[in-house]
PDB file of N, CA, C and O in Angstrom:
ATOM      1  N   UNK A   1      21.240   2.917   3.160  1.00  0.00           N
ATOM      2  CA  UNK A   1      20.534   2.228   2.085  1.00  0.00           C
ATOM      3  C   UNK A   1      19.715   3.229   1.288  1.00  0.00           C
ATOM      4  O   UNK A   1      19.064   3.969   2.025  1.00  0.00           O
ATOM      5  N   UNK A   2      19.582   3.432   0.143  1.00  0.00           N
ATOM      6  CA  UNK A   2      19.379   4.187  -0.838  1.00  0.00           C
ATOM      7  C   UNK A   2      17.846   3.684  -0.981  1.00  0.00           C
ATOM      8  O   UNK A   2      17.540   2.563  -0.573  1.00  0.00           O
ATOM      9  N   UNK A   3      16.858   4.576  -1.594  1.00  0.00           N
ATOM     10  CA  UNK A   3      15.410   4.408  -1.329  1.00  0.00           C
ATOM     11  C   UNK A   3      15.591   3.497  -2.723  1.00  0.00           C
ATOM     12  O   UNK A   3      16.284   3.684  -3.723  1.00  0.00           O
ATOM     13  N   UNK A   4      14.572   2.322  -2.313  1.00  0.00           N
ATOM     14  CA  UNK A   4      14.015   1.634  -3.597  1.00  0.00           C
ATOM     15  C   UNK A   4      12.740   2.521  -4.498  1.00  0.00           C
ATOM     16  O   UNK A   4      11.745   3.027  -3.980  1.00  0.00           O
ATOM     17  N   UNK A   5      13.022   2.534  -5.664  1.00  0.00           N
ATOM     18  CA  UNK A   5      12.340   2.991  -6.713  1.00  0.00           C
ATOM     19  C   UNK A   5      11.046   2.274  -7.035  1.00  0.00           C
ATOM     20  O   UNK A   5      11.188   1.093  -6.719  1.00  0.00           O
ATOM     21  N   UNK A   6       9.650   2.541  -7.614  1.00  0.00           N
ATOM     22  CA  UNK A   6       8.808   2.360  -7.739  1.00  0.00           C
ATOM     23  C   UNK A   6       9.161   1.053  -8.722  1.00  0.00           C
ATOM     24  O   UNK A   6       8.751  -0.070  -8.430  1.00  0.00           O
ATOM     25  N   UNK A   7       9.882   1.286  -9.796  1.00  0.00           N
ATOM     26  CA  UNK A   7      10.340   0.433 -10.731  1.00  0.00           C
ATOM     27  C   UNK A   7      10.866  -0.634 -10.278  1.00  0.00           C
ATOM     28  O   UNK A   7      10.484  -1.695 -10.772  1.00  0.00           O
ATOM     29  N   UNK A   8      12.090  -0.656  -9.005  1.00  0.00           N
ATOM     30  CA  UNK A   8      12.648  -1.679  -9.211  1.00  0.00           C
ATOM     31  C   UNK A   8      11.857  -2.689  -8.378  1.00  0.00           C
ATOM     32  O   UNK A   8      11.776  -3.913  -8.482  1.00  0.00           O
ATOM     33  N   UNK A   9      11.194  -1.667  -7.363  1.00  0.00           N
ATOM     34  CA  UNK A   9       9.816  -2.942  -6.142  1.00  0.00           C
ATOM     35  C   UNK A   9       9.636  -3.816  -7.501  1.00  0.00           C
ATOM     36  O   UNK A   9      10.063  -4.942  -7.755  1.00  0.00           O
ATOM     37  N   UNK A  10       8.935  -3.007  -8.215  1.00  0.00           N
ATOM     38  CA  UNK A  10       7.735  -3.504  -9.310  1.00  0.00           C
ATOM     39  C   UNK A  10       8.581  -4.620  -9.944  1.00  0.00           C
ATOM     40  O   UNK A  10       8.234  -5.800  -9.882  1.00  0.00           O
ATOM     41  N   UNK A  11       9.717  -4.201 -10.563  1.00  0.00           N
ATOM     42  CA  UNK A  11      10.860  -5.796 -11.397  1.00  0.00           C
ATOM     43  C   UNK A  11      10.773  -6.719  -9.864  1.00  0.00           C
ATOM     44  O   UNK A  11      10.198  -7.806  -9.907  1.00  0.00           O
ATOM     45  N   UNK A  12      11.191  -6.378  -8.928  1.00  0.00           N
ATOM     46  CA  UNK A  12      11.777  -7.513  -7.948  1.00  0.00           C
ATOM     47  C   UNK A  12       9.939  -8.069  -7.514  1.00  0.00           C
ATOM     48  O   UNK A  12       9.691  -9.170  -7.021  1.00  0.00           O
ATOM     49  N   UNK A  13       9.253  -7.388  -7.728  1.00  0.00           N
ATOM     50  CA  UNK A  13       8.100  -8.359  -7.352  1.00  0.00           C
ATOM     51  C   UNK A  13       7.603  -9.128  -8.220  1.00  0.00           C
ATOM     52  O   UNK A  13       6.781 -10.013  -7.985  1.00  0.00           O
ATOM     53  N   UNK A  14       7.983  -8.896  -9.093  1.00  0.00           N
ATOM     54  CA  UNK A  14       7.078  -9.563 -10.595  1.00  0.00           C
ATOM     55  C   UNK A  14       8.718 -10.519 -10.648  1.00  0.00           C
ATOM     56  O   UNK A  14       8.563 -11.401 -11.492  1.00  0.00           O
ATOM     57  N   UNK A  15       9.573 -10.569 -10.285  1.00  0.00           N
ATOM     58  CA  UNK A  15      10.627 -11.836  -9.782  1.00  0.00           C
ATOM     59  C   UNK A  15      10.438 -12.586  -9.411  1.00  0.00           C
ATOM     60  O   UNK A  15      10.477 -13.760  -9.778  1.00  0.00           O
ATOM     61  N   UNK A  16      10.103 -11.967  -8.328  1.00  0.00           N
ATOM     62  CA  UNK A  16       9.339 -13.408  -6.946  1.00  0.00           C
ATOM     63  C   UNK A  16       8.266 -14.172  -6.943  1.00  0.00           C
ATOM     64  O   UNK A  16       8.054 -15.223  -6.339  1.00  0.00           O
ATOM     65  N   UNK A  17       7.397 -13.372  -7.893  1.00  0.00           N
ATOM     66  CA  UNK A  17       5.628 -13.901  -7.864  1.00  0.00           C
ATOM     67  C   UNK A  17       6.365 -15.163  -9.038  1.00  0.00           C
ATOM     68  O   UNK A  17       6.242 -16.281  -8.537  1.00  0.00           O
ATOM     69  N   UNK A  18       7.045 -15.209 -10.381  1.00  0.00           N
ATOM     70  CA  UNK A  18       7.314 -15.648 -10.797  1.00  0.00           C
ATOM     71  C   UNK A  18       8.048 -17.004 -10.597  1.00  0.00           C
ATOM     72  O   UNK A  18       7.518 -17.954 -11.174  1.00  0.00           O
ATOM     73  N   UNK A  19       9.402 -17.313  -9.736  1.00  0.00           N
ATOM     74  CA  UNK A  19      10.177 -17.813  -8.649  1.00  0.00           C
ATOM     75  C   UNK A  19       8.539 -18.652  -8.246  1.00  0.00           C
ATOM     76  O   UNK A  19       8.176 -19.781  -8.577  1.00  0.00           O
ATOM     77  N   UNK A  20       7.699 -17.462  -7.319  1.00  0.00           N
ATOM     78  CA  UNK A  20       6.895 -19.046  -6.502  1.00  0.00           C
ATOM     79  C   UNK A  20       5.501 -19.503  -7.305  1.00  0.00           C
ATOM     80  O   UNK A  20       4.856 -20.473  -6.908  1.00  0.00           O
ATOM     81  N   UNK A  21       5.134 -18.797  -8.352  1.00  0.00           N
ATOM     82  CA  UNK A  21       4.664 -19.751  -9.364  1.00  0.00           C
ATOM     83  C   UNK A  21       5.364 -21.037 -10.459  1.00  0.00           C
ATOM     84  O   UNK A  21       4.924 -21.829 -11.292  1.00  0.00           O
ATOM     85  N   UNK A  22       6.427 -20.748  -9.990  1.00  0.00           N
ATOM     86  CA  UNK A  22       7.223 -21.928 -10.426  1.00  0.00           C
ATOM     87  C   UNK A  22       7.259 -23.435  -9.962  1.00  0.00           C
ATOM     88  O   UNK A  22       7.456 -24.529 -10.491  1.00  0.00           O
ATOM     89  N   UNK A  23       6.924 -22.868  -8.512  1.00  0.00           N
ATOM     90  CA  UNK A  23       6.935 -24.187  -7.476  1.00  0.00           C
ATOM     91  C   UNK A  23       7.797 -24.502  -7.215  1.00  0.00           C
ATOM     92  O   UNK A  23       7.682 -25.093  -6.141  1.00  0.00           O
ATOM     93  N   UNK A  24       9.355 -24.493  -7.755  1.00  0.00           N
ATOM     94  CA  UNK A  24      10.375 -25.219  -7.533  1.00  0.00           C
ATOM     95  C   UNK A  24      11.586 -24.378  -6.211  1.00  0.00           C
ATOM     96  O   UNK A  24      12.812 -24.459  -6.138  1.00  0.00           O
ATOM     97  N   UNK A  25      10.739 -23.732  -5.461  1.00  0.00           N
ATOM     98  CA  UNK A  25      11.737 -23.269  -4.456  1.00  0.00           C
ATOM     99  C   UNK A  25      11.175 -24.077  -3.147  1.00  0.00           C
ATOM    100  O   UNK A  25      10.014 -24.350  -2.842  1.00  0.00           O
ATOM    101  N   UNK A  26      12.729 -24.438  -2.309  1.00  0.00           N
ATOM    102  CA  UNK A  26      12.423 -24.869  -1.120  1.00  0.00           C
ATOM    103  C   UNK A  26      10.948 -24.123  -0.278  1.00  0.00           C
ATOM    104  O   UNK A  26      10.774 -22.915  -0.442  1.00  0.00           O
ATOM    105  N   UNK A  27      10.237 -24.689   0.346  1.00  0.00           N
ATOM    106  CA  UNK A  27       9.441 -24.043   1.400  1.00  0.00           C
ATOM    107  C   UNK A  27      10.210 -22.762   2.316  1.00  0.00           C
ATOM    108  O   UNK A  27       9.626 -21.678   2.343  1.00  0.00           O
ATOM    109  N   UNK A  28      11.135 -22.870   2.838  1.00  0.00           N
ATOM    110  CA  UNK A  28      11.956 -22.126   3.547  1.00  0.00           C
ATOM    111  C   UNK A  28      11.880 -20.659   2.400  1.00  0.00           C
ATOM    112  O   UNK A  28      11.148 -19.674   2.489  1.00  0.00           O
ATOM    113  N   UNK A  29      12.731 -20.927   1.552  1.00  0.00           N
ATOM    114  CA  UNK A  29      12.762 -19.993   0.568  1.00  0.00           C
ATOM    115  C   UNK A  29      11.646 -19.467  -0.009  1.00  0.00           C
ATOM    116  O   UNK A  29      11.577 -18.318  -0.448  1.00  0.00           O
ATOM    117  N   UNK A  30      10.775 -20.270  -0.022  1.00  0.00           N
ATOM    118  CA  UNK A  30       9.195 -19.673  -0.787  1.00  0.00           C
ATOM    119  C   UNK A  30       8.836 -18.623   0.453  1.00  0.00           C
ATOM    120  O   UNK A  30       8.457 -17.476   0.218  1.00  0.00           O
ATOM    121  N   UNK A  31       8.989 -19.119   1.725  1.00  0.00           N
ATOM    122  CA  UNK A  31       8.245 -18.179   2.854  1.00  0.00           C
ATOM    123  C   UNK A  31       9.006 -16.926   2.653  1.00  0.00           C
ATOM    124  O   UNK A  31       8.416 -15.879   2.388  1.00  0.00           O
ATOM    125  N   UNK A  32      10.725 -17.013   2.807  1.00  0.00           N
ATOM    126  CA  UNK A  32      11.294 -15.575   2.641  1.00  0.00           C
ATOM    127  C   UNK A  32      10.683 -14.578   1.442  1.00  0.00           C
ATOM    128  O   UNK A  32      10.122 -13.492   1.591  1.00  0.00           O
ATOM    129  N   UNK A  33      10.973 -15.301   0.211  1.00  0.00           N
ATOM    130  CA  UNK A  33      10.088 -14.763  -0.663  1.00  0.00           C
ATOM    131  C   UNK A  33       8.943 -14.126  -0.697  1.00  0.00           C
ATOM    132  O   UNK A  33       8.839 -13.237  -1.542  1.00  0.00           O
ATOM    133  N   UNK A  34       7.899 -14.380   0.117  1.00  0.00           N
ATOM    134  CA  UNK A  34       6.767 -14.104  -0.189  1.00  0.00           C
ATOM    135  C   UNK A  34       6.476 -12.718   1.091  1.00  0.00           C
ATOM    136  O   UNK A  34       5.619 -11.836   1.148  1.00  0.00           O
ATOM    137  N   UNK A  35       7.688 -13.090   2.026  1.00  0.00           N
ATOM    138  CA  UNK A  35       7.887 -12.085   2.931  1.00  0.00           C
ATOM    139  C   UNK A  35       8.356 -10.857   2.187  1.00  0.00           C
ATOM    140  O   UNK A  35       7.928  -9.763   2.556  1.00  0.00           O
ATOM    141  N   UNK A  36       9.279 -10.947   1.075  1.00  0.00           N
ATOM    142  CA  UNK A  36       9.836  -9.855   0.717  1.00  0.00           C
ATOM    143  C   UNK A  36       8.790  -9.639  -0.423  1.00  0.00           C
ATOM    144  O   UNK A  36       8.623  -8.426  -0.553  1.00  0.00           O
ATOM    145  N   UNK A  37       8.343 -10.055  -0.934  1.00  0.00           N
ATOM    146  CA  UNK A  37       7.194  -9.597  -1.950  1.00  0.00           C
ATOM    147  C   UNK A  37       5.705  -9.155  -1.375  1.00  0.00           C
ATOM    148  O   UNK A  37       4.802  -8.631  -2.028  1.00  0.00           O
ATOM    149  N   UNK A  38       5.698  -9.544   0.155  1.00  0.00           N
ATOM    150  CA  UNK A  38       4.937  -8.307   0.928  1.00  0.00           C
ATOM    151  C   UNK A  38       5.202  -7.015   1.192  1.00  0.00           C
ATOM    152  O   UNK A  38       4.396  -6.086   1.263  1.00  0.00           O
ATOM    153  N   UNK A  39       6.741  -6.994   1.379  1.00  0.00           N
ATOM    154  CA  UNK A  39       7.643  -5.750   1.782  1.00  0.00           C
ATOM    155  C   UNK A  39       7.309  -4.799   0.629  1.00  0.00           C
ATOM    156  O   UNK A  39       6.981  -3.626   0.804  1.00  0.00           O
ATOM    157  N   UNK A  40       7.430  -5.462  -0.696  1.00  0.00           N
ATOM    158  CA  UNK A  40       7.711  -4.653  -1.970  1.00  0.00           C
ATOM    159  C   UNK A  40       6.207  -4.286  -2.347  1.00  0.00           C
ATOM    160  O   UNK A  40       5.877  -3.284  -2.980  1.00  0.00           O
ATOM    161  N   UNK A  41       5.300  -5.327  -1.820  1.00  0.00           N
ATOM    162  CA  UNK A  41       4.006  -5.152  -2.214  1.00  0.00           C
ATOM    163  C   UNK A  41       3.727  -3.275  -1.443  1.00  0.00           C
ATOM    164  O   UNK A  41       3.082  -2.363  -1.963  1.00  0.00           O
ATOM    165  N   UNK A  42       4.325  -3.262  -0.386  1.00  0.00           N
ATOM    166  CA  UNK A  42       4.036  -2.239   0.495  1.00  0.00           C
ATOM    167  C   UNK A  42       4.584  -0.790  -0.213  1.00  0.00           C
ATOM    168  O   UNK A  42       4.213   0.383  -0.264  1.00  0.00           O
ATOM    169  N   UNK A  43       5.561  -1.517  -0.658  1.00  0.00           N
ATOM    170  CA  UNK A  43       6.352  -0.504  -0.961  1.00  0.00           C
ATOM    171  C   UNK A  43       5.719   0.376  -2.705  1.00  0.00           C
ATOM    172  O   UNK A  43       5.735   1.521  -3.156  1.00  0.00           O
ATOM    173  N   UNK A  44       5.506  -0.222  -2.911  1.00  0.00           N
ATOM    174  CA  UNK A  44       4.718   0.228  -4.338  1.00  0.00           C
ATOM    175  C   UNK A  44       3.372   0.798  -4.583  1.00  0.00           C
ATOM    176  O   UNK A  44       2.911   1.515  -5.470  1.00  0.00           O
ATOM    177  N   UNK A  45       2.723   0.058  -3.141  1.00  0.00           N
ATOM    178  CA  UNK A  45       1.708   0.485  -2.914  1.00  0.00           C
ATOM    179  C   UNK A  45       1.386   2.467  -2.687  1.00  0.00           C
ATOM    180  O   UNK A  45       0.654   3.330  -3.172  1.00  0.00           O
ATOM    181  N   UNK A  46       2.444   2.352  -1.673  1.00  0.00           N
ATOM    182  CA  UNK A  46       2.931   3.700  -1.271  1.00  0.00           C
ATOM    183  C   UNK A  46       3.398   4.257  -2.280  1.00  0.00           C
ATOM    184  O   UNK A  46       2.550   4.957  -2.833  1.00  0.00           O
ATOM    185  N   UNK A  47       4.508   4.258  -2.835  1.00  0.00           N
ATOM    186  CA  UNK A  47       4.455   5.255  -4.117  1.00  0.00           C
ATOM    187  C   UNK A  47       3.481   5.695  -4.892  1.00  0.00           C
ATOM    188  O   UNK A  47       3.315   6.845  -5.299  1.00  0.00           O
ATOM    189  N   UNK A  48       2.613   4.420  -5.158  1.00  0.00           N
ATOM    190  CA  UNK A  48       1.564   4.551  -5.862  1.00  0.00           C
ATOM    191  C   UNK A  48       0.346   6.023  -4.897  1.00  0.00           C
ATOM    192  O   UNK A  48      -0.331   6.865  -5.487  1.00  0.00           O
ATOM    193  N   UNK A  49       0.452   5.863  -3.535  1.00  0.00           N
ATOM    194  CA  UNK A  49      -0.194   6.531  -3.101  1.00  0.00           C
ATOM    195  C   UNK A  49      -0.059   8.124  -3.322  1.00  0.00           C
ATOM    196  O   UNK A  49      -0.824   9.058  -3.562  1.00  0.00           O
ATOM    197  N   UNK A  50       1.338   7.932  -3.111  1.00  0.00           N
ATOM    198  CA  UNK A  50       2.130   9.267  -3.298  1.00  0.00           C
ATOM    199  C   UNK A  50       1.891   9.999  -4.467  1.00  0.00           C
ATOM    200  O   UNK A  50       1.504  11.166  -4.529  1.00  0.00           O
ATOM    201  N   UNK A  51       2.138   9.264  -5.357  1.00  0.00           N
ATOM    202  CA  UNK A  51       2.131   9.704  -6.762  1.00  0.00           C
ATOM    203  C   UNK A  51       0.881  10.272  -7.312  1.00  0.00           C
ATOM    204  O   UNK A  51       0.893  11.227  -8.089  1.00  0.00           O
ATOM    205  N   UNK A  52      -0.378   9.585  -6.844  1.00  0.00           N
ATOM    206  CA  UNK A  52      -1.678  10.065  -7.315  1.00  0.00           C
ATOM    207  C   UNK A  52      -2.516  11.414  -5.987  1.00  0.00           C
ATOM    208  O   UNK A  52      -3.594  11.996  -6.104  1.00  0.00           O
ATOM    209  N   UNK A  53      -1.637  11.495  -5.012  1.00  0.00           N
ATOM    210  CA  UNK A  53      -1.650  12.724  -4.001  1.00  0.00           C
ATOM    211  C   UNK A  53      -1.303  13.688  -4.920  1.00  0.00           C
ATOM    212  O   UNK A  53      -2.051  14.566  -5.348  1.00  0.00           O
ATOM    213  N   UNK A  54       0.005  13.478  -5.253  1.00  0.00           N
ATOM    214  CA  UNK A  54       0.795  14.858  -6.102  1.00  0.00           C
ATOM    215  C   UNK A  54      -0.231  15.193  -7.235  1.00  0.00           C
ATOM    216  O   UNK A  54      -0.521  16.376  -7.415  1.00  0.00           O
ATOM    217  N   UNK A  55      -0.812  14.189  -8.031  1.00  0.00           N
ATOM    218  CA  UNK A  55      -1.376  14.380  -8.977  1.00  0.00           C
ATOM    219  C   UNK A  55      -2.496  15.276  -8.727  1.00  0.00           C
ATOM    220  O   UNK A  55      -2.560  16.328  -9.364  1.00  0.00           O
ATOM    221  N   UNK A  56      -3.239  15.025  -8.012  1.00  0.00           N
ATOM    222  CA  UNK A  56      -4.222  15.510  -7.150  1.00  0.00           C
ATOM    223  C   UNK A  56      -4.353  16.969  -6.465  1.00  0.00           C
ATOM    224  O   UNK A  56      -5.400  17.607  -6.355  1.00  0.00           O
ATOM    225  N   UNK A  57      -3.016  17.376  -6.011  1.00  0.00           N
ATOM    226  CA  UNK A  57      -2.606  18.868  -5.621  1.00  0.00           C
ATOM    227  C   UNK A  57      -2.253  19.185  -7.072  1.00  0.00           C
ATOM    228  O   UNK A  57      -3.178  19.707  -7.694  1.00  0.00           O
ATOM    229  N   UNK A  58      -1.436  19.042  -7.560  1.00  0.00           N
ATOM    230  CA  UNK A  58      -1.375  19.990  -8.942  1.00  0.00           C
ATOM    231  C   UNK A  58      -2.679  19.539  -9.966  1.00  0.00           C
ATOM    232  O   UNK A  58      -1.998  19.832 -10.949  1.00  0.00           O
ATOM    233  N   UNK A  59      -3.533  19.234 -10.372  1.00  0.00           N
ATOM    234  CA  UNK A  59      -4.559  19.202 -10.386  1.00  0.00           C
ATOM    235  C   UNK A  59      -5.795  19.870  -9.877  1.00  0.00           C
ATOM    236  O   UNK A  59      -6.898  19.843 -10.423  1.00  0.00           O
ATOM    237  N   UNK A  60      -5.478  20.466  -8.776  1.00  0.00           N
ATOM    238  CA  UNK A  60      -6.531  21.609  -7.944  1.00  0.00           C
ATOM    239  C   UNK A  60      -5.482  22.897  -8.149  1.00  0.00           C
ATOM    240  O   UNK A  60      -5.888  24.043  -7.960  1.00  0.00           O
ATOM    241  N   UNK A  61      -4.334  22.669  -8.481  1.00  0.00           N
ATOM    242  CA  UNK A  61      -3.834  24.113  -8.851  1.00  0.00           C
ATOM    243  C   UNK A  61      -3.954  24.592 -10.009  1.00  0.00           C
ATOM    244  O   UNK A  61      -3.564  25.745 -10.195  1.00  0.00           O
ATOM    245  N   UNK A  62      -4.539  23.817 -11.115  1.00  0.00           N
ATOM    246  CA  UNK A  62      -4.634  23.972 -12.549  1.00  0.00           C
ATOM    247  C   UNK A  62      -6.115  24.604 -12.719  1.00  0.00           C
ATOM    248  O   UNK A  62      -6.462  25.490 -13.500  1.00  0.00           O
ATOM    249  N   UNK A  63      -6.854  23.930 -11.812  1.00  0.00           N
ATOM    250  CA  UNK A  63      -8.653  24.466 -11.751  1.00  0.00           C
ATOM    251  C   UNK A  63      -8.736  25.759 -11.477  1.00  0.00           C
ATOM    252  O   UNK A  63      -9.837  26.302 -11.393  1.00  0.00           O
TER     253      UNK A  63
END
């Protein structure tokens, strides 16, 4: 399985939040959902972490 991209977490979560502000998904389905829009929540989070690390080392290499 090929790494998910910062981008696509970000589309597939802003999917789902959408989907269960809708209201109209089974309960069953709202729970998977909200399971995988924790997953992605995680997942973006972390890039996000990553990304402002890097920033951060090249940033003390510029000083």
């Amino acid at each position: 399985m090929s790494e998910t991209t910062f981008e696509q977490a970000l589309t597939e979560l802003e999917e789902i939040i959408k989907k269960l502000e809708d209201g109209k998904l089974p309960l069953e389905d709202a729970v998977k959902a909200f399971e995988r829009g924790s997953e992605l929540k995680k997942i973006c989070e972390e890039k996000l972490k990553n990304a402002q690390l890097k920033i951060e080392m090249l940033s003390e290499k510029t000083e």
